[in-house]
N, C-alpha and C positions, 0 to 999 in steps of 0.2 A: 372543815373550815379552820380548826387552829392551826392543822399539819401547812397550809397553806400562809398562814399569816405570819409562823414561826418561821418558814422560807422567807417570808417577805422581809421579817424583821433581821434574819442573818446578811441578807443582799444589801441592805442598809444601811448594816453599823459596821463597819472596820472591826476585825478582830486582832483579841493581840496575841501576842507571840504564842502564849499556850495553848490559845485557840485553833491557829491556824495549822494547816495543812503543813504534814513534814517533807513532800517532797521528794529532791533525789540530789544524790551528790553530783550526777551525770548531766551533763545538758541535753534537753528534747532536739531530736533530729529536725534541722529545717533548710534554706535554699542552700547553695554557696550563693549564687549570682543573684542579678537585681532583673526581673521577667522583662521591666522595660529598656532597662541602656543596657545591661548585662556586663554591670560593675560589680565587685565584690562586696557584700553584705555586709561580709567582718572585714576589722582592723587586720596590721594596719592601712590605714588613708592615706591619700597623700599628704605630702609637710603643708601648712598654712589651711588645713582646714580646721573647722570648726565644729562641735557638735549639741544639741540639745534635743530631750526630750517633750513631745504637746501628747497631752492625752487629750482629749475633746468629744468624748464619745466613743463610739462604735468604731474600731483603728481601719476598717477599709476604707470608709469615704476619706477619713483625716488625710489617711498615707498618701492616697492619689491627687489631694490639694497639695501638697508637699512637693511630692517628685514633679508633679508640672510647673511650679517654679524655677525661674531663670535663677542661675548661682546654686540650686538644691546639688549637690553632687551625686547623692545617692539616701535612700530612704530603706528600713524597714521595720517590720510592725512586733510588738511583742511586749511584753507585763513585766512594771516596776512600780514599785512604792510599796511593798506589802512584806512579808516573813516568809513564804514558802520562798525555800530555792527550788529553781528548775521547773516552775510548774507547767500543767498542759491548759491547752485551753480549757479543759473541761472542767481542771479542776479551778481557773478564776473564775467559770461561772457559776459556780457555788457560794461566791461570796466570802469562800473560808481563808482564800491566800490573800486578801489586804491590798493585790497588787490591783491599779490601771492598766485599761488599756493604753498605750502609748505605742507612739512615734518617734522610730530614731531617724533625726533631720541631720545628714553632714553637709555641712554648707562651705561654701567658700565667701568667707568676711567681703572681698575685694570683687565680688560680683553683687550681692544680697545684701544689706543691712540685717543685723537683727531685728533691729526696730520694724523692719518688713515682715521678717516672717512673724513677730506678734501680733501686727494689725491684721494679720491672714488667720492669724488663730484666730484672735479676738474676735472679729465683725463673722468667721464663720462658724460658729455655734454661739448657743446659750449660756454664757458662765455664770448663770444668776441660780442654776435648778439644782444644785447640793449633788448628790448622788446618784442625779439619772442625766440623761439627756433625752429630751423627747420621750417617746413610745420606750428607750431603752434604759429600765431601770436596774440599780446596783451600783453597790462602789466601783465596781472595775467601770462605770462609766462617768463618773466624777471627772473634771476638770480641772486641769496639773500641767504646768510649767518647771520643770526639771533642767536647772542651769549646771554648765560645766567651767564658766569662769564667775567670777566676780563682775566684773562687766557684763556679762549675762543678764545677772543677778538684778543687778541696778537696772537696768532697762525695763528688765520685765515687774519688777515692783515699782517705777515708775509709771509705766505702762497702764500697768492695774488703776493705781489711783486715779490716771487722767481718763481711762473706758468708767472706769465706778463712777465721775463723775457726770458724764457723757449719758450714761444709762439713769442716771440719778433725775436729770434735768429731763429724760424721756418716762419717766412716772415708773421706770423697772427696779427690782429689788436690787441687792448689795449682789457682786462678785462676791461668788465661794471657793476659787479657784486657789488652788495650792501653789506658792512658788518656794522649792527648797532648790536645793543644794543635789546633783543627780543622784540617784542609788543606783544600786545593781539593776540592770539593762537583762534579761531572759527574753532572746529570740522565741517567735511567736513558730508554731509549724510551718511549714513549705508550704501549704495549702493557705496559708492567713498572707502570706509575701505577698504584695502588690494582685491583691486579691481581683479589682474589681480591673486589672488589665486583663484576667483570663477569664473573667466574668461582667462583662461589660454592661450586663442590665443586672445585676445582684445589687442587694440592699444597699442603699446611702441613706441615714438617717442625720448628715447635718443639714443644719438649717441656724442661719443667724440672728438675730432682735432685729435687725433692717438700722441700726443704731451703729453709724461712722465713727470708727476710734481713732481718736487724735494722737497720736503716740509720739512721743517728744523722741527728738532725732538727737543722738549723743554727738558730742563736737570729732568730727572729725568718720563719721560715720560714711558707708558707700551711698552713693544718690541712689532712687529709686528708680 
């Protein structure tokens, strides 16, 4: 029973640098291309696009909300926010590498708003439950907004405040939700890519509050 609880309590608390997993200097093998448009994975992108990180959970359901959006240009899945470079899946489920699961969204501004794809994060999970989502407990499933401009930024802590409020007025707790600044992005394996296109009944565990985010539209922003 403690071997069990000592597990429970490492999946829960972020570790820090000395704690975590050392990793590798080499990055883990995974796609080139994208399973569903069969775009390039990695940079570069094309000019005028965009990019951001959503962690929300378990990254197969997220990533397949993502790439089905109109303006998404390409999506894939793989662990940021923590101290291990380079790690495997195996080793973020141990709790020892610090990182999320996350979603790389490249979008194009002039087809999507941002403001869009936050109310798509937002309304589809829970950002009120700290370190787990649902049935899937641990830091690597905490919920994170990882911006690449300043304008990102703004949006998405706007954003926050206006759902915190929204959830407030529906009796739910406070957003735990991280928004920084993006860190180092490690591609997830080949088998985690656009998982649940080659696995069309595998697990999806988001699920939303049923609770409408009102997300303020920045001046000059694409219509939805």
């Amino acid at each position: 029973m403690f071997f069990l609880s000592d597990m429970l309590n490492k999946k829960l608390k972020l570790p820090s640098a000395a704690e975590a997993l050392p990793g590798r200097a080499e990055p883990i093998a995974t796609a080139a291309t994208h399973h569903v448009s069969g775009r390039p994975l990695k940079p570069p992108f094309p000019e005028g696009l965009e990019t951001a990180l959503f962690g929300m959970g378990c990254f197969w359901g997220a990533e397949r909300l993502f790439w089905q959006t109109e303006g998404v240009h390409v999506t894939a899945v793989g662990y940021a926010g923590g101290h291990t470079p380079n790690p495997t899946y195996q080793e973020t489920t141990t709790g020892l590498t610090g990182h999320a699961e996350v979603v790389l969204v490249v979008y194009d501004p002039r087809q999507v708003a941002f403001e869009d794809l936050l109310r798509l994060f937002w309304e589809s999970h829970d950002p009120t439950q700290g370190m787990r989502q649902g049935n899937d407990v641990g830091t690597t499933y905490r919920s994170v907004v990882y911006t690449t401009t300043e304008a990102q930024r703004a949006a998405a802590e706007a954003s926050r405040t206006a759902y915190g409020a929204a959830l407030g007025h529906a009796g739910l707790s406070r957003i735990t939700t991280e928004i920084a600044p993006a860190p180092a992005f490690y591609y997830a394996e080949a088998e985690h890519q656009q998982y649940l296109a080659k696995n069309p009944y595998g697990y999806c565990g988001l699920k939303g509050t049923g609770v409408a985010c009102p997300v303020p539209r920045a001046a000059g922003a694409a219509a939805p």
